[in-house]
C-alpha positions as CSV (number, residue, x, y, z in Angstrom):
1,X,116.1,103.6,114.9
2,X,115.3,103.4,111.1
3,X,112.1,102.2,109.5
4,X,113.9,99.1,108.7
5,X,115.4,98.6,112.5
6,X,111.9,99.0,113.5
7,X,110.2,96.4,111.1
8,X,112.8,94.1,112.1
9,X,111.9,94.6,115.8
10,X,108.4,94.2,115.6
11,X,109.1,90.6,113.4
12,X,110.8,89.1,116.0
13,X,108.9,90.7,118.5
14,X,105.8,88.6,116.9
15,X,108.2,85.4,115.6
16,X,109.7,85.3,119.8
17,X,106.2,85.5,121.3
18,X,103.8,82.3,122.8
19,X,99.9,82.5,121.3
20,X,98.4,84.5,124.4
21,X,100.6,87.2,123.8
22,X,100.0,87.0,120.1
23,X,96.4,87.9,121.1
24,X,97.3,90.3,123.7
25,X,98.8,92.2,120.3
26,X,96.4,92.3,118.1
27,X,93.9,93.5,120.4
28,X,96.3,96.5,121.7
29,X,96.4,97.0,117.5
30,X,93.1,97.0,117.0
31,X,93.0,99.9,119.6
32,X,95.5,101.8,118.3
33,X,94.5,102.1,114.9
34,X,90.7,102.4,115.8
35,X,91.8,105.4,118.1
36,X,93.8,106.8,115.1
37,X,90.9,106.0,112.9
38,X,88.6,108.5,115.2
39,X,91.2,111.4,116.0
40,X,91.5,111.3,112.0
41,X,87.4,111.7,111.7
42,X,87.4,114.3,114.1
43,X,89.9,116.4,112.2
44,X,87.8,115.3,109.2
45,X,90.7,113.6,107.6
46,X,88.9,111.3,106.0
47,X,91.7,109.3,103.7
48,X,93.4,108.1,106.7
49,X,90.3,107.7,109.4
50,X,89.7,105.2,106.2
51,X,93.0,103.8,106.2
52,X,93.4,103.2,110.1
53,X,89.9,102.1,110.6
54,X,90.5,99.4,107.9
55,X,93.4,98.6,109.6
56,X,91.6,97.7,113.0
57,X,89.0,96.0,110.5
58,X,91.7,93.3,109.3
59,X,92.6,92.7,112.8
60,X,88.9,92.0,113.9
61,X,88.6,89.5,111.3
62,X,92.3,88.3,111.8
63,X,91.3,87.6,115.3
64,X,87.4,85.9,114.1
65,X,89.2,83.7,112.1
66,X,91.6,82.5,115.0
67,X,88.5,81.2,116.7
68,X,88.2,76.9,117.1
69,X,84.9,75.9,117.7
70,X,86.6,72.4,118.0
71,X,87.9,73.4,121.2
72,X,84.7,75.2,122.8
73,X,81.7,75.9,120.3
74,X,79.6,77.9,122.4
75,X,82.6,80.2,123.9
76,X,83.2,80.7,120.4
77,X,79.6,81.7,118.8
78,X,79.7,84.5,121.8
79,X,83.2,85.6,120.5
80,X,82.2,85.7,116.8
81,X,79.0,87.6,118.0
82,X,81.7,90.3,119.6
83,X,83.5,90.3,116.6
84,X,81.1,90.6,114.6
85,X,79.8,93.7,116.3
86,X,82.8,95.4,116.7
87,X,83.9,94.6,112.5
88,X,80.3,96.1,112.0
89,X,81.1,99.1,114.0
90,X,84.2,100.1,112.6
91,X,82.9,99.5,109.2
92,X,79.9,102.0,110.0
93,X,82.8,104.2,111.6
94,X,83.7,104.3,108.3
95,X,81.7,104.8,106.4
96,X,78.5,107.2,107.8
97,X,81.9,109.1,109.7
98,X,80.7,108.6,112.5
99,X,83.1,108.7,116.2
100,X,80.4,107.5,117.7
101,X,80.8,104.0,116.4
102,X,84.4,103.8,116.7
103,X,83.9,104.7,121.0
104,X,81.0,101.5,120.8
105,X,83.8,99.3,119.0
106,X,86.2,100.7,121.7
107,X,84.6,100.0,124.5
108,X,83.8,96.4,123.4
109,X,87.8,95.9,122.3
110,X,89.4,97.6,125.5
111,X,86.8,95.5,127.5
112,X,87.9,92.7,125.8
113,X,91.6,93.1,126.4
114,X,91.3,93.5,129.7
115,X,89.0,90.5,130.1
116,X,92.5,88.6,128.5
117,X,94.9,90.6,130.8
118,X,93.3,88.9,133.8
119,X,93.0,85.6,131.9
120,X,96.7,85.5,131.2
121,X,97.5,86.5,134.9
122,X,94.7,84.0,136.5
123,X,96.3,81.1,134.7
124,X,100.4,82.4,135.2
125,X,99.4,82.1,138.4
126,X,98.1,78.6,138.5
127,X,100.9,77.7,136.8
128,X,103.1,79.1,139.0
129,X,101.5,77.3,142.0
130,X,101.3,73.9,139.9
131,X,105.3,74.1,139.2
132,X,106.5,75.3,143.1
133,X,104.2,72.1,144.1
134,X,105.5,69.9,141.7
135,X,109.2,71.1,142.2
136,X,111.3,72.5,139.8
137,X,112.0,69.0,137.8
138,X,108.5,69.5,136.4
139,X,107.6,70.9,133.2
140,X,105.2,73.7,133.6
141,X,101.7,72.8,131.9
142,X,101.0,73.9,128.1
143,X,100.3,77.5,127.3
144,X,96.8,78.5,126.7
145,X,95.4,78.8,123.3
146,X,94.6,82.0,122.2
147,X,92.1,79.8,119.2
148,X,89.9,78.3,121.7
């Protein structure tokens, strides 16, 4: 598969997929390029524990800025709070070079994900049970927002 095949994948991958997955993806990102960011500091490659950490930087704020305090303003100020700490660890990752920071961030993103994983599965399942009591003539309920 060329670079090209690949980029192509992953767009459609992202185009093809409903909001909750969308989240799903930016958290597993923000965990791969904060790993990458800390097996670079430990081998003391600075340029690219720089470039990755950044990387999962962008994504914390990407994911901040998703936030709709319309929708829920209180779940939101505690999401911003975890954001915030995370964007502030990474950035001190960064920075003082310290591995430390990145396994606080980690902790706090990996948590996080799975606190989604059993989110998305706790409300497939109602769904589920809502559409084999309705009967299969019945649209299934709107998917969740990953905003709110």
């Amino acid at each position: 598969m060329t670079p090209s095949d690949r980029n192509d994948y992953l767009r459609n991958a992202i185009l093809q997929s409903p909001p909750e997955q969308l989240q799903l993806m930016l958290y597993d990102g923000a965990i791969r390029f904060a790993l990458q960011g800390r097996d670079a500091l430990a081998k003391k490659d600075y340029e690219t524990s720089y470039e990755k950490l950044s990387r999962a930087q962008k994504i914390v704020l990407e994911m901040e800025a998703g936030l709709r305090p319309e929708v829920s303003r209180e779940i939101c100020e505690q999401m911003t709070s975890l954001y915030n700490f995370v964007y502030r660890k990474l950035v001190d990752a960064s920075v003082q070079r310290d591995t430390q920071a990145v396994d606080d961030a980690l902790k706090i993103l990996r948590h996080q994900r799975e606190t989604w994983l059993l989110l998305l599965e706790k409300v497939s399942g109602e769904n589920d049970s809502l559409t084999a009591l309705a009967g299969d003539d019945v649209m299934k309920p709107g998917s969740l927002s990953v905003q709110g």
